[in-house]
N, C-alpha and C positions, 0 to 999 in steps of 0.2 A: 221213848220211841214214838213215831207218830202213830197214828189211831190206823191207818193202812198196815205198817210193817205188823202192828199189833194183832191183827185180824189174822195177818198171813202165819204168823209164829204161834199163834194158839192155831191154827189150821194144822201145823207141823207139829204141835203136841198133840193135838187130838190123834192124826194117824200115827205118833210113834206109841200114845198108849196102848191104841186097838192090838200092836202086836208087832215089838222089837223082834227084827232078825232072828232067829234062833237056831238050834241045829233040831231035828224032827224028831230025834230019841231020847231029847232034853225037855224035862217039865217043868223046869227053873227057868223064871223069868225077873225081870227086874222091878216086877208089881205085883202083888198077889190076883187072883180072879177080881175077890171082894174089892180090893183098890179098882180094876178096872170097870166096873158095874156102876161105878159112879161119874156124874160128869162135871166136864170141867166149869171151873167159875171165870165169868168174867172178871172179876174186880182182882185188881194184884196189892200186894202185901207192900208196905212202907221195906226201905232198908233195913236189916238188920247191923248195921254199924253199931249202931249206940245203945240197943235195947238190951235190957238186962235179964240174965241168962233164965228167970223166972217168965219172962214174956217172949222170950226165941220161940217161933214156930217150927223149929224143926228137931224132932223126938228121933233118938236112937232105936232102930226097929222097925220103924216107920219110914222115916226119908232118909238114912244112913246106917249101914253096918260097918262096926267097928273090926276089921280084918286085921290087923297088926298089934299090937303092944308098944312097939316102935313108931316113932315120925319121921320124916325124910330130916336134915339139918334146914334145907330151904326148902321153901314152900314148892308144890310144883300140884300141875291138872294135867293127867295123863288121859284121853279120849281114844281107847277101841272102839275101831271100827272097820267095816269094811266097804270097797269102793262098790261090792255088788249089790250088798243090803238099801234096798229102798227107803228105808226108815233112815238110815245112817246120811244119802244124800238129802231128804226132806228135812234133817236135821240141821244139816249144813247152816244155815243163816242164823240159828242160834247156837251155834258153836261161834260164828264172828264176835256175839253181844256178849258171850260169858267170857272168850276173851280179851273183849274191849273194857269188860268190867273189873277184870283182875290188874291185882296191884303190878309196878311196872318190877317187884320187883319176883313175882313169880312167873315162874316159867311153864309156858304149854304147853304139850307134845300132843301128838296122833301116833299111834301105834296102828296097824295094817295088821289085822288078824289073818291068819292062813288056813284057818279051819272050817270055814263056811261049807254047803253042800251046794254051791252056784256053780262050782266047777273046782279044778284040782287045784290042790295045795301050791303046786309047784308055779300055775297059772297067776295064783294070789299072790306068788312070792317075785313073781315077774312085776305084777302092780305095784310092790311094794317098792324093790327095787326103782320105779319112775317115781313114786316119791322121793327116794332117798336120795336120789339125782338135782329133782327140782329142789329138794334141802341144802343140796350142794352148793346150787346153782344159787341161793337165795331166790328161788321161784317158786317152792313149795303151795306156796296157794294158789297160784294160776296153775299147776300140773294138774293138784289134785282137781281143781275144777276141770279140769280137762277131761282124765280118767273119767270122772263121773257123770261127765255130758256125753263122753263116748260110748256110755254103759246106757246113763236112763233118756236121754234125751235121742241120742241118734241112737239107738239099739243095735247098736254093735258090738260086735265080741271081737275076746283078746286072744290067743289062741297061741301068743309068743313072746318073745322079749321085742322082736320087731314091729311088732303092735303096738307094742307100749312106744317103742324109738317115734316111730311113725305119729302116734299122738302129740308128742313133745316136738318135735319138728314141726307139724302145723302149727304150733303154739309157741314159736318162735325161739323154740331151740336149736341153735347149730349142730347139722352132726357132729361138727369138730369137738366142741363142747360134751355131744351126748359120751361120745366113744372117749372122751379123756375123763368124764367123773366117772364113768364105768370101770374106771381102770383106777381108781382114788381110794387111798386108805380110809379116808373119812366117809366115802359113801359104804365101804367095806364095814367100816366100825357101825355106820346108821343100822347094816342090815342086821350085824349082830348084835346090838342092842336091842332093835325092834323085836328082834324072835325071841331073847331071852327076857323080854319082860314078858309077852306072851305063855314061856313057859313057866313064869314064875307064876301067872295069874289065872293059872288055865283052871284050875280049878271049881273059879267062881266067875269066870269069863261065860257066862253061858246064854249070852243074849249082845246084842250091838246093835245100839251104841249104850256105850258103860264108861264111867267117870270111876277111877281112882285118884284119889287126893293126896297130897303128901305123906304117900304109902300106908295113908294109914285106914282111910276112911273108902268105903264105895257109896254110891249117891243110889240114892232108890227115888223114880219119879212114880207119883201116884196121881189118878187123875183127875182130884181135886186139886193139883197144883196149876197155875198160869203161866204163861210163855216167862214171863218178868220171874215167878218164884223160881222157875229151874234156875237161870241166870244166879239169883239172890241165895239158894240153897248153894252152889258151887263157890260162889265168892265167898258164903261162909265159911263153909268148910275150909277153905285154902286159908282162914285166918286161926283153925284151931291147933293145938296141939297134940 
């Protein structure tokens, strides 16, 4: 990366350390206090490709808990998050580099949590829904940027599904288009997958944004980590077993 974007992606870890999204009656977070009391280093960590497992910096307990028994058959980085959480869109530019860094042959999702206290469930399942659409649509990442300049950047609220239609139309969606994936098995299938991994993960979901890894692994960042080791911890993990 160049020494700019680098600046701006440890600026975006610094505020996601201060204090991931959470819900107000939850005291689980994705750092302990003591991780967050410290600060971040500039200098980033060589790749771990080739180093051996005596010299990997990353300790189970510390930057990853083992939640499954099981691994997925293919590798996959599943990213909760939601479109209202501020942390989650300041996040945004290093979710592009951890995906740019994974192998071509793992796959990335976002999942759209519904649980946040930013407003109602039903509201969030509306956002989620224009994602599933721009997934449809193969536009996915220009929606989601959309939602999320229409949330932090113009400070506007969503209040329906025609809110969300209205976003996507600016953004170069045809209504013909919006009302024919509305009506799509596949954006049908996107919703109910999205909410059943939610409910599978609800659990330990208690902060966004949250990395689960080939269902096996969840990513804990601490804030002696660099913009580069979050990146570097995710591309690992997607190579274990």
């Amino acid at each position: 990366m160049t020494q700019s974007i680098k600046l701006i992606t440890s600026l975006f870890i610094c505020i996601f350390f201060i204090s991931a999204c959470s819900q107000p009656e939850t005291t689980a977070t994705t750092s302990s206090t003591k991780e967050q009391s410290a600060e971040v280093k500039a200098d980033t960590k060589e790749s771990t490709d080739s180093m051996p497992m005596s010299l990997i910096p990353w300790k189970e307990g510390v930057h990853y808990k083992v939640i499954s028994d099981e691994v997925r058959a293919e590798p996959e980085v599943v990213e909760y998050f939601s479109f209202w959480c501020p942390h989650c869109y300041n996040f945004e530019p290093l979710v592009n580099n951890i995906n740019d860094r994974l192998d071509s042959n793992t796959d990335f999702k976002k999942v759209h949590v519904n649980f946040m206290r930013f407003t109602t469930p039903e509201i969030q399942d509306f956002a989620t829904l224009g994602m599933a659409i721009g997934r449809h649509l193969n536009q996915e990442k220009m929606v989601n940027a959309a939602i999320f300049q229409h949330i932090h950047e113009k400070n506007l609220e969503i209040k329906s599904l025609n809110d969300v239609k209205a976003i996507l139309i600016a953004y170069d969606v045809t209504e013909e288009d919006f009302e024919s994936a509305l009506k799509s098995d596949e954006v049908k299938e996107i919703m109910q997958n999205n909410n059943a991994s939610i409910d599978q993960y609800r659990e330990i979901l208690q902060s966004v944004p949250n990395f689960i890894v080939n269902g096996k692994y969840q990513a804990t960042f601490t804030r002696d980590m660099t913009a580069d080791d979050v990146v570097e911890l995710i591309y690992w993990l997607s190579k274990q077993n």
